[in-house]
N, C-alpha and C positions, 0 to 999 in steps of 0.2 A: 504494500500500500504506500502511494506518496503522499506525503504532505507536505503540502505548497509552504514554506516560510517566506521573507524578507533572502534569506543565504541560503535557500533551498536550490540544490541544481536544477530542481524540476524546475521551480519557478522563473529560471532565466534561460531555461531553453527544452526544446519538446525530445524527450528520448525518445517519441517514433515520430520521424519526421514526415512533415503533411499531415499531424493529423490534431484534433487541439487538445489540449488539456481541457479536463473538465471537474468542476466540482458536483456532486450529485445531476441534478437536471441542465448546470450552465456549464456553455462551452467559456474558456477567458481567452479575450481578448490580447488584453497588453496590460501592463502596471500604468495604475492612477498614480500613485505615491506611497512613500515607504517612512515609517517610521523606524522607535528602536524596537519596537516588540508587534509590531504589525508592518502588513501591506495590503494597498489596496488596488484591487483589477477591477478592471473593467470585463461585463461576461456578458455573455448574451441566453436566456433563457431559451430551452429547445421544444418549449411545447409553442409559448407567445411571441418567441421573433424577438420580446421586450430587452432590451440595452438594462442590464440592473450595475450595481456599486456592491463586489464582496469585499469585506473587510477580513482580514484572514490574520486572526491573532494566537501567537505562539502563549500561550498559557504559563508551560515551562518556564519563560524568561518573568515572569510577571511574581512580583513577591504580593502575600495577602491582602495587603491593603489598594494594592494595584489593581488586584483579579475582585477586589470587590466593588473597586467604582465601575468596571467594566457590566459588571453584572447588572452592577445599580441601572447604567446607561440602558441597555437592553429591557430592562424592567419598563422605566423611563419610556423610550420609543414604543412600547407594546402601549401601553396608557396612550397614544395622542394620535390621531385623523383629524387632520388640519391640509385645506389646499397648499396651506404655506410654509408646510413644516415637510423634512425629507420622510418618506413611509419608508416603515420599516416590513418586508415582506414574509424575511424567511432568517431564522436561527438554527443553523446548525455546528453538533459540537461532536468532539471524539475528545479520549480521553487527556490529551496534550493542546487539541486547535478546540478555536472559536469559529468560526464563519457568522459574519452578519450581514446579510443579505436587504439593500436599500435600494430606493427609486435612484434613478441617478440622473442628473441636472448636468446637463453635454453644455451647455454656456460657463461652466465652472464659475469661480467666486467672483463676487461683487468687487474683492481687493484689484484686481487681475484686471476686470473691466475700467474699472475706473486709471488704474494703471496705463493701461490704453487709449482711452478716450478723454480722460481728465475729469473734472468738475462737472455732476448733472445740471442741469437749469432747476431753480426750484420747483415747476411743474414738474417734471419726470421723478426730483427728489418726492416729491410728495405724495405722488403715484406709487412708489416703492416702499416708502415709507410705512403710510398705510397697510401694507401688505404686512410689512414687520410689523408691526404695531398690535395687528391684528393676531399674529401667530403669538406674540408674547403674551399677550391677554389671553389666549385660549390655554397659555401654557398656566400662568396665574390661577386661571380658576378654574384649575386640577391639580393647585396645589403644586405647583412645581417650579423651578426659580432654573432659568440657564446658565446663569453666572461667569459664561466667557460669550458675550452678544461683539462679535465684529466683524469688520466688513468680509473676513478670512472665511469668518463661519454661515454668511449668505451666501446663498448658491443660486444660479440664474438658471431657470431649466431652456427647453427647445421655445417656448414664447416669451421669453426675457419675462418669468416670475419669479417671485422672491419664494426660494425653498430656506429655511433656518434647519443649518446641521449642527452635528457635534456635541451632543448631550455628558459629554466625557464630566462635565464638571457641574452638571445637575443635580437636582437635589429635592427632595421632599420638603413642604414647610408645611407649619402652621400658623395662623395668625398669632403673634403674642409670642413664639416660641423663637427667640434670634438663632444665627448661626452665626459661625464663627472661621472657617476655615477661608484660609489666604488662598486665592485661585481667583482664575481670567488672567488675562493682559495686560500688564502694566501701562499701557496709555490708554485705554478704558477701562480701570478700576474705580472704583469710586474711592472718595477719601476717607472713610472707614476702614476700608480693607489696607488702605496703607498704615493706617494709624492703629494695625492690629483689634478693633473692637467689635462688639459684636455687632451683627446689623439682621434688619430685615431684607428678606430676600428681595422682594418685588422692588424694592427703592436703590437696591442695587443694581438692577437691572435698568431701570428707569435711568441710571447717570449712565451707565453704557449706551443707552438711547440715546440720547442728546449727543455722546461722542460720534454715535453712529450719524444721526441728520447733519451734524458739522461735516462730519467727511465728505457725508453727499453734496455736501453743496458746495463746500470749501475744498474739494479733492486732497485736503490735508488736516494732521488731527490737530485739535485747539490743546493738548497739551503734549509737548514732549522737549527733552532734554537729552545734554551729550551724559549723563549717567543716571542711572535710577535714581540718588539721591536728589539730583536737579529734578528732576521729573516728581519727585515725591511733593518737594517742596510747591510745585505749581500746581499739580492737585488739590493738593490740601488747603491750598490758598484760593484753587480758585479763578486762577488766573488765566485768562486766554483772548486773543485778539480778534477782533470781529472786522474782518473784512468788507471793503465799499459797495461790495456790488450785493453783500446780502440784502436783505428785505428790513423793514424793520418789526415787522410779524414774525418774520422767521429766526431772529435776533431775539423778540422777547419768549420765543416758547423754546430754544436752547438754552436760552440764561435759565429758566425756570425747571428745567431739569438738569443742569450741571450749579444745583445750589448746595453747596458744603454740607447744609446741615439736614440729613435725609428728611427728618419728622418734617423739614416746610420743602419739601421737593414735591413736586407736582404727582399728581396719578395719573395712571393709564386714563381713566375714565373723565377726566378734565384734559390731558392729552386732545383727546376725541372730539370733545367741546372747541379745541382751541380753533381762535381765527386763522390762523393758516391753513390748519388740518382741512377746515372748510370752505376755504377760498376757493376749491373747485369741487365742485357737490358731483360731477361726475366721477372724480375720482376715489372719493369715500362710498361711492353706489357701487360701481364695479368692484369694489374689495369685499364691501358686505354682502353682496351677490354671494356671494361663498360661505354662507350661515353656516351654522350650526346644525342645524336643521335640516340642511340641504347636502351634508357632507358626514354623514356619522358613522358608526359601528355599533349599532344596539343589537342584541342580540336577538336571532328571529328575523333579522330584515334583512334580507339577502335577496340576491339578484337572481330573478326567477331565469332570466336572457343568460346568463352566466352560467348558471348551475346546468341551463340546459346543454349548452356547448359542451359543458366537463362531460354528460352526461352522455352525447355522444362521441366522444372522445373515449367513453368508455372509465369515465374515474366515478367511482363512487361516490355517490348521492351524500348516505347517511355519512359514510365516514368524511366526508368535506365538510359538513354542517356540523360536526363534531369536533372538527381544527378547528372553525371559526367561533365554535360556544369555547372551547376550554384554552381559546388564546395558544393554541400548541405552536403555530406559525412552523411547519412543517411542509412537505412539498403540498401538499393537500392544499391549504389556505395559499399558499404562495401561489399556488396555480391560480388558485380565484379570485385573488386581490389582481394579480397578473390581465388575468382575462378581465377584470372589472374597467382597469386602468385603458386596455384595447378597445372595449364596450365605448366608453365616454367620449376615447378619441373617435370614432369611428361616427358614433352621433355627431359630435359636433364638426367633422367632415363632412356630414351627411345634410344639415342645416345649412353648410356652408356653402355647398352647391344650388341648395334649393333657392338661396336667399341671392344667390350670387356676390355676395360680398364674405370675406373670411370673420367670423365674429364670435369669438371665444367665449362658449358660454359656460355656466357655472359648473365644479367636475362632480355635486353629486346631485343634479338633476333626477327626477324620476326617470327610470329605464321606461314608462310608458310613453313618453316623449319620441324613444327613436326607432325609426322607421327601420321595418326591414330586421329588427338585431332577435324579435323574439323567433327568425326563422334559425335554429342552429346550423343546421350544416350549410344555410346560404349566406352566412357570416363567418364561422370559418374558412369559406372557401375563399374569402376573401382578405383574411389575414393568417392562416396559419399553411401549412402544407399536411393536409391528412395524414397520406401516406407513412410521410417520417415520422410525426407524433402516435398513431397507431400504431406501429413496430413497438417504440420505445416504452408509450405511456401503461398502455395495457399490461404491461411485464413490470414497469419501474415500479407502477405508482402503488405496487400491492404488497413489494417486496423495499423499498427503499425507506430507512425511516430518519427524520429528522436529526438523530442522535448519532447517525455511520455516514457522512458523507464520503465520496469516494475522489480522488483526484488521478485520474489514470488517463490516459489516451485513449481514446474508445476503438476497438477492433474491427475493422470490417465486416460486414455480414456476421458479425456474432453478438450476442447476449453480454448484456455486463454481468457477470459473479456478484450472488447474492453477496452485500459486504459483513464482515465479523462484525459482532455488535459489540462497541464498547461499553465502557461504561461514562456516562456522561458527565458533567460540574454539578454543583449543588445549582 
């Protein structure tokens, strides 16, 4: 059996050549980026066509405290369906790897763009904004604090949206209940965290915000220095310079969240309220276009147009409905979250011809909306390739379990080897 690491032969080169590596259902592509105890590929799932993001962490190199913020994060991602937050698909582990199986956002990070094109216009800042704004408040109330919010950890997917990654340094709260650990980014920390004290989470993230709209619009951060001590000092103080061409709307609702003393920092929900925020009423409609409501995972509500596809395909009914009650996120749910994500693009392809203009509509729409998707195999036929997923699916999907993924080069005309079952992480 191989296991792909960061210093894995496999992972820097095919020992049968021509043919790809794969982890369970995904073929990889090429390496995203590598850290010290991860790498991340890029793969392409073999049932939906769909481009995903495996995270492939060697466990072994990870001491206790490491392997349990990891865990946390994964915990974290299962909790949150948000248009504007990266999904989390599929978790697979052996006894030594992780694999964390995500949406993956081909425009890459927000840093990177702006890197390239410089400073938004305050309309396009605010269009994005929004978008953040909205993913952080869905994250708030579930109780959960991101605590490194920057432009590194926005991701622009295939229609320049804001996806919010990287939950490595998130965290449960409760109201009333501070935390206390030093984590994010030193030029978007708030000055609590540099002055070691304890803080609440939400208003921690709120000063991150204001660093974040400053870069958007200033394509530079409002605090940094040639050492962290320099840099601690202007935090903490406060200090940072407002450029001529901002606004002076846009001026007073960054001051109002980069104010020293959290308890009189601004909230999300007066955020919302602010005149800038509302200077353009189309662009706070098309972000809440994306409810709650309209984009969730309750249990029971599932895509009848989906399940049917699985179901000629040949994947079991009850046992997918069963990944998606008990949160297993195994190849089961991965398929159907998969094919969910194909469904929506597909409608709104399908709208977009009728209408003749391209018009991005919300991703969790009613499936009674789109034309044509409750025929299955007339909607496969036109995103997946039968043939290949019937060989694979019918054999994989009955015998392959969340906990053995396998990384090998798959054999011509033959069957993958049922793989040994390890034993998996707490």
């Amino acid at each position: 059996m191989v296991i792909m690491t960061e210093n894995s032969r496999g992972a820097q080169s095919n020992p049968a050549q021509g043919r790809p590596l794969q982890v369970g259902f995904y073929e990889i592509i090429r390496t995203l980026g590598k850290g010290n105890f991860a790498v991340v590929k890029l793969a392409k799932h073999k049932v939906t066509k769909t481009q995903v993001a495996i995270k492939i962490i060697d466990k072994t190199r990870l001491n206790p405290p490491n392997l349990e913020k990891i865990y946390r994060e994964v915990q974290i991602m299962k909790l949150l369906n948000h248009p504007h937050i990266i999904k989390l698909y599929q978790v697979m582990e052996t006894k030594d790897m992780l694999y964390i199986v995500t949406e993956y956002a081909k425009n890459g990070e927000m840093f990177d763009y702006l890197t390239s094109n410089g400073r938004m216009s305050e309309d396009e800042a605010r269009k994005k904004f929004w978008q953040i704004l909205t993913a952080v408040d869905y994250c708030h109330r579930h109780h959960i604090v991101h605590r490194d919010l920057k432009t590194e950890n926005l991701l622009l997917d295939a229609n320049m949206n804001i996806k919010l990654a990287d939950f490595g340094f998130g965290n449960f709260y409760n109201a009333g209940e501070p935390l206390s650990t030093w984590c994010g980014s030193p030029p978007y920390a708030a000055p609590e965290v540099f002055e070691g004290k304890e803080y609440e989470g939400p208003q921690l993230d709120i000063w991150s915000l204001g660093v974040v709209l400053y870069v958007l619009v200033c394509g530079s951060l409002p605090f940094d220095g040639p050492s962290l001590p320099a840099l601690r000092q202007r935090v903490t103080e406060g200090r940072f310079r407002i450029p001529f061409f901002m606004s002076q709307d846009c001026e007073n609702l960054i001051r109002k969240m980069l104010v020293v003393d959290p308890a009189k920092r601004i909230t999300v929900a007066q955020i919302k309220q602010h005149r800038w925020m509302l200077a353009d009423p189309t662009a706070a409609h098309q972000t809440l276009c994306h409810s709650l409501t309209e984009y969730n995972s309750n249990l029971g509500d599932y895509s009848e147009p989906v399940l049917g596809i699985m179901n000629t395909l040949g994947i079991d009914r009850q046992r997918t409905i069963e990944s998606l009650q008990s949160s297993s996120y195994n190849h089961f749910s991965a398929i159907y979250y998969l094919l969910l994500e194909r469904v929506r693009e597909h409608r709104t392809q399908q709208l977009s011809r009728q209408c003749g203009t391209w018009s991005q509509r919300p991703r969790g729409t009613t499936d009674s909306t789109c034309p044509n998707v409750r025929t299955p195999t007339l909607y496969m036929q036109t995103i997946l390739d039968p043939v290949c997923i019937l060989k694979s699916i019918t054999f994989s999907a009955a015998y392959w379990s969340s906990s053995s993924p396998l990384l090998t080069p798959p054999s011509p005309g033959t069957r993958q080897p049922t793989p040994r079952q390890l034993p998996g992480g707490p």
